[in-house]
C-alpha positions as CSV (number, residue, x, y, z in Angstrom):
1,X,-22.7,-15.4,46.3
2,X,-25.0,-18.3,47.6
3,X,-26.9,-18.3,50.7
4,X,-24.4,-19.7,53.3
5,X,-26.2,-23.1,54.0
6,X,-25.7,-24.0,50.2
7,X,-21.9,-23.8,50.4
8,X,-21.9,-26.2,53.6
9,X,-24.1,-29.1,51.4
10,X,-21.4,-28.5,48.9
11,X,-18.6,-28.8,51.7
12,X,-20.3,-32.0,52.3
13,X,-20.8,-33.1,49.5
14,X,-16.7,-32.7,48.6
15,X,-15.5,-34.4,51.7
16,X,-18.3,-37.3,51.7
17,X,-19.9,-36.2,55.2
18,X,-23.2,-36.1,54.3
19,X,-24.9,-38.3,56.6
20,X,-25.0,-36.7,59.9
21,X,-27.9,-36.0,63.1
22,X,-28.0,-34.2,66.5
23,X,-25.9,-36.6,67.3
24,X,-24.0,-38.7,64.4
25,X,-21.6,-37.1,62.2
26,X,-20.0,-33.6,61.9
27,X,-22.8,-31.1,62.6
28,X,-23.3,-27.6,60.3
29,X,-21.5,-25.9,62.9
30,X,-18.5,-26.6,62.6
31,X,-19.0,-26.1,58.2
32,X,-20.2,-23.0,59.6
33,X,-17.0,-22.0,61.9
34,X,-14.7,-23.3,58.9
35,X,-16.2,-21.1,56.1
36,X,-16.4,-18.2,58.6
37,X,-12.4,-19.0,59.5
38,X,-11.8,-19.0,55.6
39,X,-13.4,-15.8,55.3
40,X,-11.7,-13.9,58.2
41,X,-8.5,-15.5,56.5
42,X,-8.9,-14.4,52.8
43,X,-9.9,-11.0,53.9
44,X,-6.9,-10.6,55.9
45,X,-5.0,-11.5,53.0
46,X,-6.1,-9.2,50.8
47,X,-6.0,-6.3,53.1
48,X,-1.9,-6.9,54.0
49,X,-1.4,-6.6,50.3
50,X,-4.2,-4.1,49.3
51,X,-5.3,-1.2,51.9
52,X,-7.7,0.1,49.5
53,X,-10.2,-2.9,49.8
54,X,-13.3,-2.9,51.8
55,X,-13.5,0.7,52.3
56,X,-16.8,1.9,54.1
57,X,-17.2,5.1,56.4
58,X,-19.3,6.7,58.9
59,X,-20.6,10.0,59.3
60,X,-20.9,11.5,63.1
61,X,-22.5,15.2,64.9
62,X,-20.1,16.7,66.4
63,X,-21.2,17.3,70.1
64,X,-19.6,20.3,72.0
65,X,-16.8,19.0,74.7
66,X,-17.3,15.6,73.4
67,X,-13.4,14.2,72.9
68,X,-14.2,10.5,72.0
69,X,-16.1,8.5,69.5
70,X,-17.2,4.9,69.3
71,X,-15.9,3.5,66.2
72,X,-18.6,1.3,63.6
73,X,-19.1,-2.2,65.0
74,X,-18.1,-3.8,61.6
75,X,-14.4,-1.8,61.8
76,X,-11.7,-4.5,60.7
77,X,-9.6,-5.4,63.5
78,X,-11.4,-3.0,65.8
79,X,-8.7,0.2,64.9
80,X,-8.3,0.1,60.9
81,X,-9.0,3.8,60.3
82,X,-7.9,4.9,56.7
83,X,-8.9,8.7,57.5
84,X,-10.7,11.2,59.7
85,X,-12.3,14.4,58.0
86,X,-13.7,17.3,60.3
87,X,-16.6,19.9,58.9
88,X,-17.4,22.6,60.8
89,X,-20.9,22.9,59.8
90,X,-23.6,20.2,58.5
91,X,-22.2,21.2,54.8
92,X,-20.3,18.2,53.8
93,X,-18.8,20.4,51.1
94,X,-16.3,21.9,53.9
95,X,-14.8,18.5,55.0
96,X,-11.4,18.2,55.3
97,X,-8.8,15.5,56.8
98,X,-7.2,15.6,60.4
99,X,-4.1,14.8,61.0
100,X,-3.6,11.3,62.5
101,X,-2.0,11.7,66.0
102,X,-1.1,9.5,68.9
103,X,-1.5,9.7,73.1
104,X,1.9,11.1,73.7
105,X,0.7,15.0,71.8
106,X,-3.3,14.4,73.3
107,X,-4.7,18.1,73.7
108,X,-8.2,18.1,75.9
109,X,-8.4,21.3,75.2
110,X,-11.4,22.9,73.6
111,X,-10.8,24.1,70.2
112,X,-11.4,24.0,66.0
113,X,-10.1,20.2,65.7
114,X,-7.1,19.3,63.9
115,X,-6.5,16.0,64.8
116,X,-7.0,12.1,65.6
117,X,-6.4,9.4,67.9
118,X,-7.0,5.6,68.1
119,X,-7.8,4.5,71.3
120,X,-10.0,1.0,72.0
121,X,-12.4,1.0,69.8
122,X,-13.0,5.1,69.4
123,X,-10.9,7.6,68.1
124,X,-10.1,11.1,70.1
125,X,-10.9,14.3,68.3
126,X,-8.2,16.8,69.5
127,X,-8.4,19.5,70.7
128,X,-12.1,18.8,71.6
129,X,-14.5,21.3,70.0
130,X,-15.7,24.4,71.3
131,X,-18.8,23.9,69.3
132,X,-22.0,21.8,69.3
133,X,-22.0,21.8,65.1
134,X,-20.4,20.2,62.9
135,X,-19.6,16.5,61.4
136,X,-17.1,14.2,61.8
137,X,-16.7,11.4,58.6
138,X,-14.1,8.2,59.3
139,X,-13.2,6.1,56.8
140,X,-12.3,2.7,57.6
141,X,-11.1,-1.0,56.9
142,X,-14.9,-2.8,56.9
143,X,-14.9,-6.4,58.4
144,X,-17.0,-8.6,56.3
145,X,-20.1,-9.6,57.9
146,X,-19.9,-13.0,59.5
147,X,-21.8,-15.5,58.2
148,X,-24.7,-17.9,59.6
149,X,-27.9,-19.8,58.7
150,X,-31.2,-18.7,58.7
151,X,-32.6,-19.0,62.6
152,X,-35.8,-18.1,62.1
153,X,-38.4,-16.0,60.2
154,X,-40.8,-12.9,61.4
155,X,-43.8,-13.6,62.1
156,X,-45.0,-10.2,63.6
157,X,-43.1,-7.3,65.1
158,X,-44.5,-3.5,66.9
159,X,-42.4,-0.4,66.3
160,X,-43.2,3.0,67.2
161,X,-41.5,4.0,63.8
162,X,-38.2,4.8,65.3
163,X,-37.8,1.8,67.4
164,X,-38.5,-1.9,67.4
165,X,-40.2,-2.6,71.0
166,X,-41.1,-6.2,70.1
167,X,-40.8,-9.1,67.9
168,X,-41.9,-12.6,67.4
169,X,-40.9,-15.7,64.8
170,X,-43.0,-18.0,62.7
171,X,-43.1,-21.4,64.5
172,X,-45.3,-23.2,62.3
173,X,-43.3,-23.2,59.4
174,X,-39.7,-22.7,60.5
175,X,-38.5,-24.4,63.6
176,X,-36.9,-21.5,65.8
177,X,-33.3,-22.7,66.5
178,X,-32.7,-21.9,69.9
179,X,-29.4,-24.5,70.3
180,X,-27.7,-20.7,68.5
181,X,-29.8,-18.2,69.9
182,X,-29.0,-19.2,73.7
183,X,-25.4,-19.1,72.4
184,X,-25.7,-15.4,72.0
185,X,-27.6,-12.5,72.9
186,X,-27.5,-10.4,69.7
187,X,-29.0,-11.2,66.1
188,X,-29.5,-9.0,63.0
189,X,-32.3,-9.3,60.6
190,X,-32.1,-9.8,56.5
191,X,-33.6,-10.8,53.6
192,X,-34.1,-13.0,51.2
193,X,-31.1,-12.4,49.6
194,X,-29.2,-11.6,52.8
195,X,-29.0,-7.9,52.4
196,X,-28.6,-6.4,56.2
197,X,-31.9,-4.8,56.6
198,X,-31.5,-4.0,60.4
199,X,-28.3,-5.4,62.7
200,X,-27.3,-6.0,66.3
201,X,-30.5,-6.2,68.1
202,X,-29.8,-7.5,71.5
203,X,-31.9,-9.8,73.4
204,X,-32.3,-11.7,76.4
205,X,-33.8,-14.8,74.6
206,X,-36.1,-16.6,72.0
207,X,-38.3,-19.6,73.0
208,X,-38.6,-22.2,70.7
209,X,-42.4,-22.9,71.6
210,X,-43.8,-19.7,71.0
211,X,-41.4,-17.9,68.7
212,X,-41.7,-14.7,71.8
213,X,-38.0,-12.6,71.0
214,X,-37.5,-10.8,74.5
215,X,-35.7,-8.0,73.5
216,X,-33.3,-6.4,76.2
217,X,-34.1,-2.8,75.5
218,X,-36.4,-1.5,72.7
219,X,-34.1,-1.3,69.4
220,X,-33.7,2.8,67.8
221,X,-33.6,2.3,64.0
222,X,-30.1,3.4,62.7
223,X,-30.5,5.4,59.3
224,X,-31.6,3.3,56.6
225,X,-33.0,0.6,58.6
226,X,-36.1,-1.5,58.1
227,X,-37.7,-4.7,58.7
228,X,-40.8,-6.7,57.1
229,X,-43.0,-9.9,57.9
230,X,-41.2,-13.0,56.4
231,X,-37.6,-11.4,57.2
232,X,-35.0,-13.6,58.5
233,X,-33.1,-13.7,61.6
234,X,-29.3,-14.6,62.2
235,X,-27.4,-14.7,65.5
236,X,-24.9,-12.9,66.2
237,X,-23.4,-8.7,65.8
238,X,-23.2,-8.0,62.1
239,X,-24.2,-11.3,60.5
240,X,-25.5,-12.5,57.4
241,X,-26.3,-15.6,55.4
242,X,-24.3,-14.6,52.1
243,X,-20.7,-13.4,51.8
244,X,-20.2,-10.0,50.5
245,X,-16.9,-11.3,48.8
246,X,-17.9,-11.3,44.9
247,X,-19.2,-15.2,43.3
248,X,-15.9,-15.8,42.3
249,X,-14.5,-16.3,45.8
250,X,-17.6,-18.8,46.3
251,X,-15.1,-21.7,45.6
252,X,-12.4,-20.7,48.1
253,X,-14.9,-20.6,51.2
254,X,-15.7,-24.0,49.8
255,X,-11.9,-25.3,49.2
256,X,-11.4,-24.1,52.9
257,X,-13.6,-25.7,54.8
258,X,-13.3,-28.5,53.1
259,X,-9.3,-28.6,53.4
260,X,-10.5,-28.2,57.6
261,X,-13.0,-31.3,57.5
262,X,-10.2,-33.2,55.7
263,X,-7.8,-32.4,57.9
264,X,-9.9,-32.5,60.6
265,X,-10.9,-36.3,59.4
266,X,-7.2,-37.2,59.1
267,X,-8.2,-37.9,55.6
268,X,-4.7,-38.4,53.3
269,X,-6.6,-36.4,51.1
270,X,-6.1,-32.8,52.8
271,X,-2.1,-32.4,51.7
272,X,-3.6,-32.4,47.9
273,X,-6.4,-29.9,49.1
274,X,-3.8,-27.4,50.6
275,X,-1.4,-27.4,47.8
276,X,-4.7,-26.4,45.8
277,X,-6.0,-23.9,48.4
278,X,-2.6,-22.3,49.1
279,X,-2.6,-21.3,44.7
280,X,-6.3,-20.2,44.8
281,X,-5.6,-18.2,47.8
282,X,-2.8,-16.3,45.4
283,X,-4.5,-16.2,42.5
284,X,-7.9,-14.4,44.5
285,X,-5.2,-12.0,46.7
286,X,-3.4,-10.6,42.7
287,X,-7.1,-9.9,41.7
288,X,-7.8,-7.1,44.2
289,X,-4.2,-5.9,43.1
290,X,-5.1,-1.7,41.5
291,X,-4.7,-2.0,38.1
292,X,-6.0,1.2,37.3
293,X,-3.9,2.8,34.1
294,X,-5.1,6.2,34.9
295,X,-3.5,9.4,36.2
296,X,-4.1,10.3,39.7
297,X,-3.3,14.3,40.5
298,X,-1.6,15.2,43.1
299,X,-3.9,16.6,45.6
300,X,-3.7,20.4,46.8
301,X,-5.1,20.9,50.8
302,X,-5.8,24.3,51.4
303,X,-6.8,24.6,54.8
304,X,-8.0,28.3,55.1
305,X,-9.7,28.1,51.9
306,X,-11.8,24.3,52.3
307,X,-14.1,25.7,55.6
308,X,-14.7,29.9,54.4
């Protein structure tokens, strides 16, 4: 799909708002909030009807008397675990599922464990192991990365190959947009064509003048991390500048926001646009619908067996 700030000249272009300033007109971000709100809404949709969408997981160590585990950042809802599997080594080989459990049958005992709980943003591993090895992988509903416009680009960073301990932006050929950094104190770096390349970097600000990013605490690199001169920054946890929804979604984003501006502009023109955004919005959803014609076995859990 197309970087994010394409989509809102589009937007403007379909509703006729494309004279605008700092202070005439409807600025980019409210385009912006309306393509993000379209977003958030399509994906919801397609995850009532289809739980198989937007899987993604995460792979923890097991630490010894540890009970509780931080869930990803990007986890849809904040509590949309599909499944939990428990190793009892490194050798991903012996995984196999826990069962999902709730607070009324918590154990905090020590243990082998067998099963799960969703509590605030973590999950509980119950009983709590005995043991300092072995891996824990969750599978779970991914939110789709919000989306915003380039802020700025790097202009020179230091790392200590593990960590990020400073950074700085080019302010002589971008202007730093500090009206959306002081709105925030997180921001996650991509490229050109908005892959993630390193996310939620906290900060305590960014000055405009000499492009200076105080960072709050050195950043660690998470696995698979990496950043390079001429990188871009967004604002915000998890962030982008181009929807991971496939190109052929590009024109609902577009429909919706521009339903919002219209209807936001009183325009007689916005009852047309819903009827049309309501049957796009049906027609995406049935895509995602499994049409898969092959045979699925029925699967055989042998618990003794899976960790000898």
């Amino acid at each position: 799909m197309r970087r994010i700030d394409y989509l809102i000249t589009d937007v403007r272009l379909q509703t006729e708002n494309e004279d605008f300033s700092d202070t005439v007109g409807i600025s980019d971000t409210e385009f912006l909030r309306f393509i993000n709100e379209g977003q958030d809404r399509l994906q919801a949709r397609i995850a009532q009807q289809h739980n198989s969408i937007f899987l993604s997981e995460s792979t923890y160590n097991i630490v010894g008397s540890q009970e509780s585990y931080t869930l990803p950042s990007d986890i849809f809802l904040g509590n949309r675990v599909t499944q939990v599997d428990y190793s009892p080594s490194s050798d991903t080989t012996k995984y196999m599922p826990l069962a999902p459990a709730t607070l009324r049958t918590r154990n905090s005992g020590t243990g082998t464990p067998a099963s799960y709980i969703r509590q605030s943003g973590t999950i509980l591993v119950n009983p709590v192991s005995s043991s300092s090895t072995g891996l824990l992988r969750v599978t779970y509903h991914k939110k789709l990365a919000k989306l915003d416009i380039r802020r700025g680009s790097i202009l020179t960073f230091t790392d200590s190959g593990t960590q990020v301990t400073a950074l700085s932006l080019d302010v002589t050929t971008d202007s730093v947009d500090t009206t959306a950094t002081d709105k925030d104190n997180f921001l996650c770096i991509v490229g050109r064509d908005g892959t993630i390349k390193m996310k939620n970097i906290e900060y305590d600000s960014i000055s405009g003048t000499t492009g200076v990013v105080t960072l709050t605490a050195s950043h660690t690199y998470e696995t698979g991390e990496t950043l390079a001169i001429g990188d871009y920054i967004v604002v915000g946890k998890d962030t982008t500048t181009h929807s991971e929804l496939p190109d052929h979604v590009e024109r609902y984003l577009i429909a919706y926001a521009s339903w919002k501006i219209l209807k936001r502009d009183s325009s007689v023109d916005y009852t047309e646009q819903e009827s049309e955004l309501s049957n796009m919005e049906q027609e995406i959803v049935e895509t995602y619908a499994d049409i898969s014609d092959d045979i699925y076995q029925i699967p055989e859990v042998n618990d003794d067996e899976a960790w000898l």
